[in-house]
N, C-alpha and C positions, 0 to 999 in steps of 0.2 A: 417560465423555466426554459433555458437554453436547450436544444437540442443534443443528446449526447452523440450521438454521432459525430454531428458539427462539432463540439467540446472535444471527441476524442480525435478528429482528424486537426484541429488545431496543437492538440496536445503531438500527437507523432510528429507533424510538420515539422516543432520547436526541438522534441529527439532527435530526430534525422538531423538538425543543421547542428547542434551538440553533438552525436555523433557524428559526423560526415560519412552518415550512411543512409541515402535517398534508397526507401526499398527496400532496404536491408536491416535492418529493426531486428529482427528475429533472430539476426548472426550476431547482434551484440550485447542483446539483453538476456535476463534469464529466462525463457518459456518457462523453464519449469515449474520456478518459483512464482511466475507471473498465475500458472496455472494454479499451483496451490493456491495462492492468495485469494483466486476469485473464484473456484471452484468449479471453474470451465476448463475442458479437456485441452490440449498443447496444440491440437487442429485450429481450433476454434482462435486463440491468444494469436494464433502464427497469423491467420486469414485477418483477425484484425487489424494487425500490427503492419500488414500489407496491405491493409487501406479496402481491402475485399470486402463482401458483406457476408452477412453468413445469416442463417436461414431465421429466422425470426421462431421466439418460442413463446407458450404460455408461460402465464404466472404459475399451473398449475404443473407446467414441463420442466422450467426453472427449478421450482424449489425441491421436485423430483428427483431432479440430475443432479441438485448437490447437494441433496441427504445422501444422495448414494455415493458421491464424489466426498463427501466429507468420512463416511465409513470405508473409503477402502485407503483415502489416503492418511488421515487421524489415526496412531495407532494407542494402544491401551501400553503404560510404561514397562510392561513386560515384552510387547513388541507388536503383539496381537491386536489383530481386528475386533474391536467394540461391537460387541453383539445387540441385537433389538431392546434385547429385555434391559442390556446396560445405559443405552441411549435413554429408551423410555423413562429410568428410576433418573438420567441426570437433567432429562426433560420436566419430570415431576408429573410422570403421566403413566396409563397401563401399556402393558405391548400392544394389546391392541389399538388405542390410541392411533400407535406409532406407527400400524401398517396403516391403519385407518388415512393416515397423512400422506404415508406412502402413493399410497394407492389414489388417492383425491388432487393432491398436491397442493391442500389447504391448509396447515396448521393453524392451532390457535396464536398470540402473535404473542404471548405468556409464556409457552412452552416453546416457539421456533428460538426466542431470547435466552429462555435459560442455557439453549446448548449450543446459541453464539455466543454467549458470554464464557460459558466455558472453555470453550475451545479458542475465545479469546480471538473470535474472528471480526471483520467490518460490519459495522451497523449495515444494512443492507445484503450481507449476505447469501439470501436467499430466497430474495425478492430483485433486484439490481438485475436492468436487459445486461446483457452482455458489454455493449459499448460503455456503458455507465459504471460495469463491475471494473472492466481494465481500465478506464479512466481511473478509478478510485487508487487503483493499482500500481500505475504510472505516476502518481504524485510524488510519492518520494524519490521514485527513479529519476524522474523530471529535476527534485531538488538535489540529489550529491553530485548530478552532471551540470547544474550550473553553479556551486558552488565548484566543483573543479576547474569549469570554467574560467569562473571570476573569483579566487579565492579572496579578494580584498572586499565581496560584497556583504560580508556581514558587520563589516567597518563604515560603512556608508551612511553613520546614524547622528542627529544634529549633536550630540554628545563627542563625537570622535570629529565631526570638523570646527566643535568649538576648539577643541586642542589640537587640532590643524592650524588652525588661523592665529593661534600663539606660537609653535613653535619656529618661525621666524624671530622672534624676540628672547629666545630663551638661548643660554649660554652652553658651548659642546659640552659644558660636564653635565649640565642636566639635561639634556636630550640623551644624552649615553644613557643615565640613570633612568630614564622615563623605558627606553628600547629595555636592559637589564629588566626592570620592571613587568614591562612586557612580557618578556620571556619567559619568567618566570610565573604567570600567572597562565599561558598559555601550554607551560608544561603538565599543569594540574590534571586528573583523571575527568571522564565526564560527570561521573559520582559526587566528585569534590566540588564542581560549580554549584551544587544548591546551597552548598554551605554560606557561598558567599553574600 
């Protein structure tokens, strides 16, 4: 397995020259949201994001930091902080359990799942070094800036240069038709595409 360090300094490299911002990472992405996602504090996402290192933690410091990073920023749909005894019943576990984990920074990997899956977070979680959690993190960010990029790279597929390499032989009413066509199929909602 690759180094995530290595993996996340190649991934910013390729930001930075997408953005034309060497350094500067942190003035054009979102910390915040970078923060949510991985469940590391806005210090920590900024120092990486500047290529800096940052302190090295246990597995048992890790999953400490974002039980408690996950209960202050997760809130309950009234607005409210999720209490112990709410996490433990959506963990499937007693409160005590739940300081038990607190406090060790070992969950069982039964009960760390059931309240990633709730909260609908990254497989990794709450085990993931820091370099490897914003790696994870940075992927999408990575894909809608090279899609803005290169907006024709989702066209690049042996399907759309087969009718490339025809439409030299096709007559302007049916290239107009084919473009019309186009258009009309890239007006669709995202919802609408599974239909097709």
């Amino acid at each position: 397995m690759r180094d995530a360090h290595a993996s996340l300094a190649e991934l910013r490299e390729r930001l930075e020259e997408l953005t034309g911002r060497p350094g500067g990472l942190a003035d054009v992405l979102d910390v915040a949201e970078l923060s949510y996602a991985t469940g590391m504090p806005a210090e920590t996402v900024v120092a990486l994001l500047a290529g800096r290192s940052v302190p090295e933690t246990s597995l048992g410091e890790r999953v400490r930091q974002r039980l408690d990073f996950l209960r202050e920023t997760r809130r309950r749909p009234d607005g409210k902080r999720y209490s112990l005894d709410e996490l433990a019943k959506i963990a499937g576990t007693s409160r005590q359990w739940l300081s038990e984990w607190r406090r060790s920074g070992l969950p069982s990997l039964e009960h760390a799942d059931r309240i990633r899956r709730h909260f609908d977070l990254p497989a990794g979680f709450f085990t993931a070094d820091e370099a490897e959690a914003l790696h994870a993190a940075l992927q999408p960010v990575l894909g809608e800036l090279e899609a803005k990029a290169d907006p024709l790279a989702p066209l690049r597929t042996p399907g759309f240069y087969r009718l490339a390499r025809r439409a030299p032989h096709m007559s302007p009413r049916k290239l107009q038709a084919l473009a019309e066509w186009a258009e009309m199929i890239t007006e669709r909602g995202p919802a609408e595409d599974d239909d097709l």
